[in-house]
C-alpha positions as CSV (number, residue, x, y, z in Angstrom):
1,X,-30.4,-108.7,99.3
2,X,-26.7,-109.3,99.9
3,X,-26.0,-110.9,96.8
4,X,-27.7,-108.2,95.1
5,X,-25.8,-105.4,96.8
6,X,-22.8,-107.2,95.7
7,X,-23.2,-107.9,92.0
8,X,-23.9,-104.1,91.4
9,X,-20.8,-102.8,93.2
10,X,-19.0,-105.3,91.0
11,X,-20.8,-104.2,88.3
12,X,-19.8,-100.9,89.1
13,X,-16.2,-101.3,90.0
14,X,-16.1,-103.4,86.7
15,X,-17.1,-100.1,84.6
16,X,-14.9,-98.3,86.6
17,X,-12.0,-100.0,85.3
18,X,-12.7,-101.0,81.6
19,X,-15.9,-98.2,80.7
20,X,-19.3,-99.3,80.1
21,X,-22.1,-97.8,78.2
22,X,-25.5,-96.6,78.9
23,X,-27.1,-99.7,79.1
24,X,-24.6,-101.4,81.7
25,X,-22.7,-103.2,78.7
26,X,-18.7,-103.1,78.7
27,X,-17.7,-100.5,75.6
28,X,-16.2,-101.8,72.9
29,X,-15.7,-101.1,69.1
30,X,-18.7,-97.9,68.0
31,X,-20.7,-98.3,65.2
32,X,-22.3,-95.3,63.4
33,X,-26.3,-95.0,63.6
34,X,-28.7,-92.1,61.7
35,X,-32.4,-92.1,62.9
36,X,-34.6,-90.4,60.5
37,X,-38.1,-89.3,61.3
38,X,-40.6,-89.3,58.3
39,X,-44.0,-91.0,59.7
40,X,-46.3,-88.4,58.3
41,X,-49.1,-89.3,60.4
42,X,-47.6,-88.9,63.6
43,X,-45.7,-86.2,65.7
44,X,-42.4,-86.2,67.5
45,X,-41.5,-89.4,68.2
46,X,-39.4,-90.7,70.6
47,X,-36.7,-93.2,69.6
48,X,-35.0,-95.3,72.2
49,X,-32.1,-98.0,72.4
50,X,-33.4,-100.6,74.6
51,X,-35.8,-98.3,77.2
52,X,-33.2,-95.3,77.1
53,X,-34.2,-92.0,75.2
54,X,-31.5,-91.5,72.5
55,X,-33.7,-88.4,71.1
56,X,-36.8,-86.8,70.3
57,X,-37.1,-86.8,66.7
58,X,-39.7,-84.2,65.0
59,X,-41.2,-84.8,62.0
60,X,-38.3,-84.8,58.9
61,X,-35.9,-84.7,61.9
62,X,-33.0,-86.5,61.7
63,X,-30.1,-87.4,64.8
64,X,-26.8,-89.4,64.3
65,X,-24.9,-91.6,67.3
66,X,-22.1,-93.6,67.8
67,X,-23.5,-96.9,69.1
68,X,-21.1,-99.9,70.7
69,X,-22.0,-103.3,68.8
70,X,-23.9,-105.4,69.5
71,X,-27.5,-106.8,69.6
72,X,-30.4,-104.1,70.7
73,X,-34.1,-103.8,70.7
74,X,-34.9,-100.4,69.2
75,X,-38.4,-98.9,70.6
76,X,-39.7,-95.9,68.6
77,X,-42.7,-94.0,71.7
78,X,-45.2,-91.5,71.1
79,X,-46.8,-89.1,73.5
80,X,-50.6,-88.6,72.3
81,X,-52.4,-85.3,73.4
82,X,-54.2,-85.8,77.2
83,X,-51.6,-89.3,77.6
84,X,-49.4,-88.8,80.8
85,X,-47.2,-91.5,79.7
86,X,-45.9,-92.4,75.7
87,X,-47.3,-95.1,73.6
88,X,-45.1,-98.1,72.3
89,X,-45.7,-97.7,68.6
90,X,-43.3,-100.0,67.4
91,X,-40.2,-102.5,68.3
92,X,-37.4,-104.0,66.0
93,X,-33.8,-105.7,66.7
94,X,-31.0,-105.2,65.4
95,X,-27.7,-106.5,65.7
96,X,-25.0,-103.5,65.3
97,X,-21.6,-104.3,63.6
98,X,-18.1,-103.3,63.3
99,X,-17.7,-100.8,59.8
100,X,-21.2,-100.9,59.2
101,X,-22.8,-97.5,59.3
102,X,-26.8,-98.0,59.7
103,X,-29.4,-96.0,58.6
104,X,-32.7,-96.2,60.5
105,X,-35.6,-94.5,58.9
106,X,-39.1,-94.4,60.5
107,X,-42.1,-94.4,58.3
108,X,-45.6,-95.7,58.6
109,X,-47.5,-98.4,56.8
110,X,-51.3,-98.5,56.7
111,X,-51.3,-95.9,59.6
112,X,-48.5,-98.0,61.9
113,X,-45.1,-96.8,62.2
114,X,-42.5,-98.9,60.1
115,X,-38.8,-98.8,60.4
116,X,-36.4,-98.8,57.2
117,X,-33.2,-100.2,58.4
118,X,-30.3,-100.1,55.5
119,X,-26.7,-100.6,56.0
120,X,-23.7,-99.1,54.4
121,X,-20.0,-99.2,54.2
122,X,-18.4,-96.1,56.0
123,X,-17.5,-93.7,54.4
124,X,-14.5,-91.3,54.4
125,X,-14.4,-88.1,55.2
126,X,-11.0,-87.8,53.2
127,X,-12.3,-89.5,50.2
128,X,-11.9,-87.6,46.6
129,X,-15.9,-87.7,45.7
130,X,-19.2,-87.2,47.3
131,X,-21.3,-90.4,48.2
132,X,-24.8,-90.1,47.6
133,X,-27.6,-92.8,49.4
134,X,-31.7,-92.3,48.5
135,X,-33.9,-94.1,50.5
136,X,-37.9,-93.6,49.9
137,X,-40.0,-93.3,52.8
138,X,-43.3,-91.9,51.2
139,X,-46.1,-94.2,52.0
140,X,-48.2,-92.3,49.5
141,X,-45.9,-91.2,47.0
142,X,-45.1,-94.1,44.1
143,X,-42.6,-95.3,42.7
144,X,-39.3,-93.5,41.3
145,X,-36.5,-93.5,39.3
146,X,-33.5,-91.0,40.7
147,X,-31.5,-88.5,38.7
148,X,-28.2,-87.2,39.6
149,X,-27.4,-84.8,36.9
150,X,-26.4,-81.2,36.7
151,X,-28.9,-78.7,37.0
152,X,-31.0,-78.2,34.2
153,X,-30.0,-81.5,32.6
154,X,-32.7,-83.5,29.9
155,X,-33.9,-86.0,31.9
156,X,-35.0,-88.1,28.4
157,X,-30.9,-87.8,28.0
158,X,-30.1,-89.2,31.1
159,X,-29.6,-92.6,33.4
160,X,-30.5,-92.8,36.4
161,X,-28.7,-93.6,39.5
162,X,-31.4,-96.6,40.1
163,X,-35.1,-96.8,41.2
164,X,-36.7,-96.9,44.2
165,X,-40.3,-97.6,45.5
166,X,-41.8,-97.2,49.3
167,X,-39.6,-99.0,51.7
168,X,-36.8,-99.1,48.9
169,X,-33.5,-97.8,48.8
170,X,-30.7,-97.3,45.9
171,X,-27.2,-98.0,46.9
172,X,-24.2,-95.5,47.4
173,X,-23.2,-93.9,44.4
174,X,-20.0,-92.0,44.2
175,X,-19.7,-88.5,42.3
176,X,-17.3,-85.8,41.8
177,X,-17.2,-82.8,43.8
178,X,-19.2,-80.1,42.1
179,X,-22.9,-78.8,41.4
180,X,-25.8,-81.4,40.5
181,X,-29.6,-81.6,40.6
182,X,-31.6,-84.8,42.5
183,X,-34.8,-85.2,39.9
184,X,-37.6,-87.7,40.9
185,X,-40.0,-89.1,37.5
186,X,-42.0,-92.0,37.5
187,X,-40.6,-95.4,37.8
188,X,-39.0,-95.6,33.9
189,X,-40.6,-93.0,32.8
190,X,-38.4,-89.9,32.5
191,X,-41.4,-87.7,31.1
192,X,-43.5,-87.4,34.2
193,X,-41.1,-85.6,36.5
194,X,-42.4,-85.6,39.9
195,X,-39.6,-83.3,41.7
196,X,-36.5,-81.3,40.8
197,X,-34.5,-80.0,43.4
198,X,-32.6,-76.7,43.8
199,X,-28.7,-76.9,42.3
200,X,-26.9,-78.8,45.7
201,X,-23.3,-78.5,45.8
202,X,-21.2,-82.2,46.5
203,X,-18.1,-81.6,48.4
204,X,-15.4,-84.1,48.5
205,X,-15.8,-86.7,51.3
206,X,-19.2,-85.5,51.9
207,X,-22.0,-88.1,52.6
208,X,-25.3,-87.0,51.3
209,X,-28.8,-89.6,52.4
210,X,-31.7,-88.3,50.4
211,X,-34.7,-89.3,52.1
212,X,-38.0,-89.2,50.0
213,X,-40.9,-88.3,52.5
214,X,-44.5,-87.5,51.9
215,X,-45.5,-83.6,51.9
216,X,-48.3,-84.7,54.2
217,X,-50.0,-81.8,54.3
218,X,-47.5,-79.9,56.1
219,X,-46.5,-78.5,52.7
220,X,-48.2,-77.6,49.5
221,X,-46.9,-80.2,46.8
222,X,-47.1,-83.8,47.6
223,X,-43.1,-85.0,48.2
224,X,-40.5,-83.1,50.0
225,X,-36.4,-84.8,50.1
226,X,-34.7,-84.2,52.9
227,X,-30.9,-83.7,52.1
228,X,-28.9,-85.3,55.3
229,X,-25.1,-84.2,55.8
230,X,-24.7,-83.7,59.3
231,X,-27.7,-81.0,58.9
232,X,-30.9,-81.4,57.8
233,X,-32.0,-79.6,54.9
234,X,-36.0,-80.3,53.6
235,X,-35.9,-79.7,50.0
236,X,-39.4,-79.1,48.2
237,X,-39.4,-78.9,44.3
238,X,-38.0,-76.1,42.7
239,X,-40.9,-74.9,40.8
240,X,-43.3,-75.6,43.8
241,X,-45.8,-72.8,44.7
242,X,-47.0,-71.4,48.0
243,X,-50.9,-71.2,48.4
244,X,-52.5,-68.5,50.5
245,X,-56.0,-67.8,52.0
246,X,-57.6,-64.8,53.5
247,X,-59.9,-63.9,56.6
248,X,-61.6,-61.0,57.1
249,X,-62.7,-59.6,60.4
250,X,-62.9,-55.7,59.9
251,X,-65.2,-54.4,62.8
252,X,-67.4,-52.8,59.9
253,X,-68.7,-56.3,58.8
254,X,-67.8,-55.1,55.3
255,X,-66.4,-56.9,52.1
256,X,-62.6,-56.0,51.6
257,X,-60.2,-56.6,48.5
258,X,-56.7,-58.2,49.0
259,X,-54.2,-57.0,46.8
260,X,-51.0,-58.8,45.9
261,X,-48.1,-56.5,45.0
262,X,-50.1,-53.4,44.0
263,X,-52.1,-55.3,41.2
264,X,-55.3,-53.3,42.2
265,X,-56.9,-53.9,38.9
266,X,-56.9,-57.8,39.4
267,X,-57.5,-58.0,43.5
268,X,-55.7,-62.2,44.2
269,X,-59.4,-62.0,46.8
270,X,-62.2,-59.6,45.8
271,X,-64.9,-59.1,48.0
272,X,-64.0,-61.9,50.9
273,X,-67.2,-61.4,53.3
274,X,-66.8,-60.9,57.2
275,X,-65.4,-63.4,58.8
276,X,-65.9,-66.2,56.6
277,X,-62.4,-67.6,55.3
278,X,-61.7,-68.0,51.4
279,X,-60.2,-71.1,50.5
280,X,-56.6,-71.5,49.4
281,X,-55.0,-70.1,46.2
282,X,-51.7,-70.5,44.5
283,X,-49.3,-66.9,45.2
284,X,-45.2,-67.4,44.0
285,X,-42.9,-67.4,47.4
286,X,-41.2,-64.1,48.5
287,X,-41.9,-61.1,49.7
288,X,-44.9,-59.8,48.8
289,X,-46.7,-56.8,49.3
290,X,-50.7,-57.3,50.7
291,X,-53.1,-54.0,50.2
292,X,-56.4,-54.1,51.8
293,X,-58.9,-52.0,50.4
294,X,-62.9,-51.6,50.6
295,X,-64.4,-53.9,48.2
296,X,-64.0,-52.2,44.7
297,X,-62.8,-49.0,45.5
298,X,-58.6,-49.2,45.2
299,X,-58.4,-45.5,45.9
300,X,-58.8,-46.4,49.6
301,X,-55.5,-48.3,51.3
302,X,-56.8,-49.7,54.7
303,X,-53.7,-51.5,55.6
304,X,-50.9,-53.0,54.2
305,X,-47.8,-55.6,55.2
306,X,-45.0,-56.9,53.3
307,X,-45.1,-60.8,54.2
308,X,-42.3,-63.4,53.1
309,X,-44.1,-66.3,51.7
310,X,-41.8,-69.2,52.4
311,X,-42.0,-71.8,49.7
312,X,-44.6,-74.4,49.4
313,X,-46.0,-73.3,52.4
314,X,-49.8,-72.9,53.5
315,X,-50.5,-69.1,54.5
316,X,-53.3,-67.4,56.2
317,X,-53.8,-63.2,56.1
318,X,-55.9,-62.0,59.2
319,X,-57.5,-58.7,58.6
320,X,-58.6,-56.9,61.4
321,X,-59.1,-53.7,63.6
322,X,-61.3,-50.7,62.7
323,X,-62.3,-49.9,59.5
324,X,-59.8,-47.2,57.9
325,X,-56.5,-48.4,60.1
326,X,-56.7,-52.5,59.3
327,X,-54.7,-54.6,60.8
328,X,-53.1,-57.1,58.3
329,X,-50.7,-60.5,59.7
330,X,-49.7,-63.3,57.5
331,X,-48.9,-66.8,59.4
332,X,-47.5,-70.0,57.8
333,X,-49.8,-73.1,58.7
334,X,-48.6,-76.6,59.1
335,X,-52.0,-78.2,57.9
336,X,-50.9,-82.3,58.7
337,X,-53.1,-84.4,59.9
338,X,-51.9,-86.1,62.9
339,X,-53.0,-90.2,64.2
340,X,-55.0,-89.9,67.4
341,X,-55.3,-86.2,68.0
342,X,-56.9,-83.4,66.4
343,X,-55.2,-79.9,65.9
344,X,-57.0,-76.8,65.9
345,X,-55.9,-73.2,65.7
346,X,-57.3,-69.9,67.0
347,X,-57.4,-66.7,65.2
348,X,-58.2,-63.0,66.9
349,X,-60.2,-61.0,64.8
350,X,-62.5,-59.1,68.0
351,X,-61.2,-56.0,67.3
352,X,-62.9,-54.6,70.1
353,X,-60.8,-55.5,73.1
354,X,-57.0,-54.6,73.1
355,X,-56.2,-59.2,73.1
356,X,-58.2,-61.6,74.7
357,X,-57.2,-65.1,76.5
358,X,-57.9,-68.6,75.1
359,X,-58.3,-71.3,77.2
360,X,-59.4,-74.6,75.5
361,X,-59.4,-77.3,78.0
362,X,-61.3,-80.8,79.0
363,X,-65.0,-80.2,79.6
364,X,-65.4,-78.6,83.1
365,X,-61.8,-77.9,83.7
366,X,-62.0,-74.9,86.4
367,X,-59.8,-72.4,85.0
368,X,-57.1,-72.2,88.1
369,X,-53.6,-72.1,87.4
370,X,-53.9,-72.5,83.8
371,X,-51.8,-70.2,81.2
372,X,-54.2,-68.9,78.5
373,X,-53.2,-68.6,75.1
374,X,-53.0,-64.8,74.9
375,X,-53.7,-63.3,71.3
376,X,-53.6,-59.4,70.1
377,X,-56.4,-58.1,67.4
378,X,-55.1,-60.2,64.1
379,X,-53.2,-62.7,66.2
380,X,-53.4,-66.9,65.9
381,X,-51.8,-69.5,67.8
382,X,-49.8,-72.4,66.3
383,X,-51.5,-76.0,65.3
384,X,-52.9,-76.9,69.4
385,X,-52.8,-80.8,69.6
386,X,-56.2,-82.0,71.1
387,X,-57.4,-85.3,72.3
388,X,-60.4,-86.4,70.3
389,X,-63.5,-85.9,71.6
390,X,-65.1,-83.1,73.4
391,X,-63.4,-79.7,74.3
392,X,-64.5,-76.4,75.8
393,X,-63.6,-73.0,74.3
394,X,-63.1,-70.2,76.9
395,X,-62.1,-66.3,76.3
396,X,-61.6,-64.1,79.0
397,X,-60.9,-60.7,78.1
398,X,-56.9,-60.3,78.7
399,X,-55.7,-59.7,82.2
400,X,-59.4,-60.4,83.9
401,X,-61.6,-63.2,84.6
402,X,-64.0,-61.6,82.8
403,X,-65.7,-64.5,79.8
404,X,-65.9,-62.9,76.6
405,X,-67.4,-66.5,75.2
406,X,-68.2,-69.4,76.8
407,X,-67.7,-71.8,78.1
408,X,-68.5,-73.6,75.1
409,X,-68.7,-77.7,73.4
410,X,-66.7,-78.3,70.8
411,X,-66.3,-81.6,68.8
412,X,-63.0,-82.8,67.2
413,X,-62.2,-85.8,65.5
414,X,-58.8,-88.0,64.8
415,X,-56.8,-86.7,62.6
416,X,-58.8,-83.5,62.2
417,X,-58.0,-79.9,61.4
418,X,-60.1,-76.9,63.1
419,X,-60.2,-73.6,62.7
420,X,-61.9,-70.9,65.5
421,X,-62.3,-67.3,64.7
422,X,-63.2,-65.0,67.8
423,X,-65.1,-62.1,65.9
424,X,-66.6,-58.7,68.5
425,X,-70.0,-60.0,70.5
426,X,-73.4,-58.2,70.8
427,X,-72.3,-56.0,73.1
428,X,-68.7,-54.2,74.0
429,X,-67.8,-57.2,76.4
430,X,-68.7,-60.3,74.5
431,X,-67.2,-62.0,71.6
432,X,-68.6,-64.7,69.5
433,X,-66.7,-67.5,67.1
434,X,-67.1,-68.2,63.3
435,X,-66.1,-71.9,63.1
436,X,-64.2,-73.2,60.1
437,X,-62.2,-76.0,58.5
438,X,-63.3,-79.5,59.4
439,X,-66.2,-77.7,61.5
440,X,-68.0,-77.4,58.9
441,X,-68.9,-79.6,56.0
């Protein structure tokens, strides 16, 4: 043990005097290093130099470090719903330089995680022009050509700045400082455009990594570009629409009419049944005004909310509460499909009880210690992360230990999306659930 004890004081003593870094290693020259997550198929991940945590990165995340040079092994982890400890997803080495900035981007291929390394000259932060970098990191978006022209330009009129397919990347470019657009067509053909973005403004000595990434489901069009300058802005096309569906759980069991923006002769969802969810439509971002009335008779407003519909989002309205005072709440819904879990959501539409826990747990889990998910009448939680298999849905009514529902089975499947509706039971203290989404067919 002596020799042991020894070589770490050294070791110590040694750091002491000329500094080492995190992994025991004398410092030296710094390197610069931006990891970039955009592995649609997968949740945070964790990326790591050697076995030390450098940062959790969520989906189209994005962190920067300064790195010493030298050789590392790069480990990218992944903690799946019911694991107690992350899963090693995928390894690579690298061998950092002096005045090399590297660009680590982590995609997938054929459902594993890929890395994208590129490397770069530095660039400086006093420099007379903007530098611009495109990497694409969409496994299932094709190939591009990449316009950098201001905003409005004719594409047909244009050059691009170079084309790119999946694991591909176009050089630095320079430009002047001033107001451009980044437009996406199909490899050589400036016809098809697949993506304009909104006007960006290039400063001088301002790096700028466009990152194409997959919209995955999380968003309504089928590519988002995630502008990187120190902050991460997602950028969807400019044109894109939002899409919005509509639940209704008025106590009465009756049909009801959604209106958008007062346009009662033309209802966006006319007649949506009890508790049966309509499928998705196209509705222009904003705010915008939602009128619930009963089924063909606009002289009756039920409810109303002003809701901003974020762009190219996925929105679901609740309607709920007693027939004549309705209850209407909008919610954005991440709707990607995540590699070895399932994701469900719970919406509140039992107008009969004041909120109601959620518990939705292993099968026979005794409910001891366990924070519910508490939800008021028209209330959902966010996208819950599952394990495959089975599950069991509990409600207590709020406050008591009191079942509303269940215990109950249910069965979820990689990579699934679920959707439970808790709707008023038989009797005053029951509730029952509508099941929807990849419940049923």
């Amino acid at each position: 043990m002596r020799p042991l004890a020894f070589f770490t004081a050294s070791l110590l003593l040694g750091c002491a005097m000329t500094g080492c870094n995190s992994d025991g290693r004398t410092s030296g020259p710094s390197t610069n290093v931006t990891a970039v997550n955009a592995a649609p198929s997968f949740a945070d991940v964790g990326f790591l130099r050697e076995e030390r945590l450098a940062a959790n990165l969520p989906f189209r995340g994005a962190s920067s470090f300064a790195f010493e040079v030298g050789q590392y092994d790069f480990n990218v982890d992944v903690f799946h719903p019911g694991d107690l400890t992350a899963t090693r997803e995928r390894s690579f080495s690298e061998t950092l330089q002096a005045d090399t900035d590297y660009l680590f981007v982590i995609t997938e291929s054929n459902g594993s995680v890929e890395p994208i390394v590129v490397t770069k000259a530095p660039f400086s932060a006093t420099a007379s022009n903007a530098e611009v970098t495109v990497i694409h990191a969409g496994p299932a978006f094709p190939a591009v050509s990449v316009y950098v022209t201001a905003p409005g330009a004719d594409l047909s009129a244009a050059n691009p700045i170079g084309a790119a397919g999946f694991m591909q990347s176009i050089a630095p470019q320079t430009f002047a400082g001033g107001e451009y657009q980044l437009a996406l067509t199909e490899s050589g053909n400036p016809l098809n455009v697949l993506f304009v973005s909104p006007t960006l403004t290039f400063a001088a000595g301002q790096q700028n990594l466009f990152v194409i990434t997959d919209g995955a489901g999380e968003v309504t069009v089928p590519v988002v570009v995630l502008r990187i300058t120190g902050d991460v802005a997602p950028l969807t096309d400019v044109n894109a629409q939002s899409e919005l569906r509509a639940i209704n759980a008025a106590t009465d069991t009756l049909p009801r009419d959604l209106v958008i923006d007062d346009n009662f002769t033309a209802p966006l969802f006319p007649a949506v049944p009890y508790a049966a969810p309509t499928g998705f439509v196209p509705i222009a971002p904003g705010a915008r005004k939602i009128s619930v009335t009963p089924a063909g008779n606009p002289g009756v407003i039920e409810g109303e909310g002003t809701s901003t519909i974020l762009g190219a989002r996925f929105n679901t309205t609740v309607v709920a509460g007693a027939a004549g005072d309705l209850e209407v709440v909008t919610v954005i819904e991440d709707r990607r499909r995540l590699a070895n879990q399932a994701r469900l959501r719970v919406f509140n539409g039992a107008g009969q009880f004041t909120s109601l826990d959620f518990f939705v747990l292993p099968p026979g889990t005794a409910i001891i210690g366990i924070l519910p998910i508490t939800l008021n009448v028209s209330g959902s939680s966010g996208a819950l992360q599952v394990p495959p298999g089975e599950i069991e849905l509990t409600i207590r009514i709020t406050g008591t230990e009191t079942v509303a529902y269940g215990p109950a089975p249910l069965t979820v499947t990689d990579r699934g999306l679920y959707g439970v509706l808790a709707i008023n039971g038989a009797t005053p203290e029951t509730a029952d659930v509508v099941l929807f989404d990849d419940f049923t067919p």
